[in-house]
C-alpha positions, 0 to 999 in steps of 0.5 A, spaced: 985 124 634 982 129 629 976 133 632 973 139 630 970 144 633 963 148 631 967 153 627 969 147 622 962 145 622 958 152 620 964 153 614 963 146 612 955 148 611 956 155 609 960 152 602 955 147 601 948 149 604 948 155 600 949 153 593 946 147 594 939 151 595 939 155 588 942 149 585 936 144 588 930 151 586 933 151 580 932 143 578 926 144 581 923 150 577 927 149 570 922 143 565 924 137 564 931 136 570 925 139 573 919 134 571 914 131 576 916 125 572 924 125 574 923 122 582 926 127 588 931 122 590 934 123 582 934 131 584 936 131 590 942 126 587 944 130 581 944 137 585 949 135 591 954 132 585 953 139 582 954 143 588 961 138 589 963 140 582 961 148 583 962 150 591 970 150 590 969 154 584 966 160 587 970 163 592 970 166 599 962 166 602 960 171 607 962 169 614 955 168 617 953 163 622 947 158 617 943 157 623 942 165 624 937 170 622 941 172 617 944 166 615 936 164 614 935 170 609 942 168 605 938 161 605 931 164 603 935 168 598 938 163 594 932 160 593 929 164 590 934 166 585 934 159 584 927 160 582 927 165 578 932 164 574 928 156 573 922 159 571 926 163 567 926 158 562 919 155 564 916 160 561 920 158 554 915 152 555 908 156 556 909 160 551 910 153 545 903 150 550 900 157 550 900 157 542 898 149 542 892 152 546 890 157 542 890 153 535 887 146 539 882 151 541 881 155 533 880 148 531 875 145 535 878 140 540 877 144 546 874 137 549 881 134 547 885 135 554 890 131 558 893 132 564 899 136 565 903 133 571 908 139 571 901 145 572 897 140 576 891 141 571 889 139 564 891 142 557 889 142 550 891 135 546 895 140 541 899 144 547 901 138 549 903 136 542 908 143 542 910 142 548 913 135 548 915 139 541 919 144 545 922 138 549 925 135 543 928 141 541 931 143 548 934 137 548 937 137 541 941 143 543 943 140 550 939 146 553 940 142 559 947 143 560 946 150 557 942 152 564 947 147 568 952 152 565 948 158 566 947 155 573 956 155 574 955 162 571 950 165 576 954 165 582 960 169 578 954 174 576 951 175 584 955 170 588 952 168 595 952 174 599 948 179 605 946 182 598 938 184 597 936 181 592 934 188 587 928 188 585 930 189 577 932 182 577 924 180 578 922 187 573 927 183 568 923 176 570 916 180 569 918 182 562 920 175 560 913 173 563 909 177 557 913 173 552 908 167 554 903 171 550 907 175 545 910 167 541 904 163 543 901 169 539 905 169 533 906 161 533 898 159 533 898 166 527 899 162 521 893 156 525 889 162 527 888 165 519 887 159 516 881 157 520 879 164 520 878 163 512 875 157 513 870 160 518 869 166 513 868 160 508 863 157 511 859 162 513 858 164 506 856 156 504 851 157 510 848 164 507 847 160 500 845 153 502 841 154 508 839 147 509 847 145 509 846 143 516 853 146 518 854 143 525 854 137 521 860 138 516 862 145 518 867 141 525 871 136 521 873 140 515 875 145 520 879 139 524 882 137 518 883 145 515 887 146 522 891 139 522 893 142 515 896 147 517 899 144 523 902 140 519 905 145 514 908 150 520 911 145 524 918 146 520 916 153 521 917 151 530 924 149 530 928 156 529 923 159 532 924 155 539 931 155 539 931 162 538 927 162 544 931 157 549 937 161 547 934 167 549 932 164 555 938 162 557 940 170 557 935 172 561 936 167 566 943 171 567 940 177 566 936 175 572 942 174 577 947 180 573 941 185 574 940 183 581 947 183 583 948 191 579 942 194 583 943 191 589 946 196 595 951 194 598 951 191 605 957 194 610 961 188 612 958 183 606 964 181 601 
């Protein structure tokens, strides 16, 4: 007859729980295994097939009882690591929408929204159209199993552990977020100039025509001006989201790697 006793059971969940939770926070944050539109039985599925493959991978775990005090904060922590580390990518995705904004708004389609089921809120027609963009270029370059092989090497850069998670993996996360205004800038600049030429344009008509009724004729040379140079900087998007998925795949190491070097270290902890 096989029994098992309660030691058996809390071994059995510490090296499945623990991992479990960043993998199923990770799915949860990073775009596109993360989208409202994948259902939660098919992340839930996804993450207990990964957690199989990588749990006997990773090593002695803390000897910690899961239903303790401080085997909640190991469970709390690991979730958190798991978000950090998804929104790390996420914010890849912001900044390609964040352009979108910017140029939907220079070209006059302000009034052009859907609603984004991922932010629970409505954006521009055109931040939409990068968006899916930037999807496209994800899934060219297997992204999605770029994060799930960044996910395997997290645990090797800041195994399950009592460790705190230091605060230099969030400084590193904050940094990363200034990229959401800094490329959206820079990829909305070739949109933005032109139509700053076009404005200067017709400002100069309106002066040396005033009866040009401006309202009338100005919006759709603007509209057609913008999707011009939409059109014309599109070749010009793909190198610049590449780069910036990989260097988002970076930094949702560095996260880990920062956190784990920073980190002081707990008597007892392995």
């Amino acid at each position: 007859m096989i029994t098992f006793s309660s030691v058996d059971i809390n071994e059995w969940l510490i090296t499945f729980l623990w991992p479990l939770a960043r993998i199923l926070a990770l799915l949860a944050a990073t775009p596109v295994l993360g989208n409202a539109a994948v259902p939660a039985r098919v992340k839930i599925g996804l993450g207990m097939l990964i957690t199989l493959v990588i749990a006997p991978t990773i090593g002695p775990l803390p000897k910690i009882d899961p239903a303790s005090l401080e085997g909640l904060l190991v469970l709390s922590q690991q979730i958190l690591i798991g978000v950090a580390m998804g929104f790390a990518m996420r914010i890849v995705f912001s900044a390609v929408e964040m352009a979108g904004e910017i140029a939907g708004l220079q070209m006059g389609l302000g009034f052009a929204t859907f609603f984004s089921a991922h932010s629970d809120g409505s954006t521009l027609v055109v931040g939409k159209f990068l968006g899916l963009l930037a999807t496209l270029a994800f899934l060219s370059v297997n992204g999605h199993l770029l994060v799930l092989s960044v996910l395997a090497e997290s645990f090797n850069a800041f195994p399950v552990s009592a460790e705190p998670f230091s605060v230099s993996g969030w400084k590193t996360l904050a940094d990363w977020g200034s990229k959401i205004f800094l490329v959206g800038l820079k990829l909305a600049l070739p949109i933005v100039a032109s139509l700053l030429i076009v404005n200067l344009a017709l400002g100069i008509l309106t002066r040396a025509a005033p009866q040009l009724n401006i309202f009338a004729v100005g919006f759709p040379i603007t509209l057609i001006a913008g999707m011009v140079a939409l059109i014309m900087s599109l070749p010009y998007f793909i190198p610049v989201i590449e780069q910036l998925v990989s260097e988002g795949l970076q930094t949702m190491l560095e996260i880990a790697d920062a956190a784990r070097k920073d980190a002081p270290a707990v008597p007892g902890a392995p």
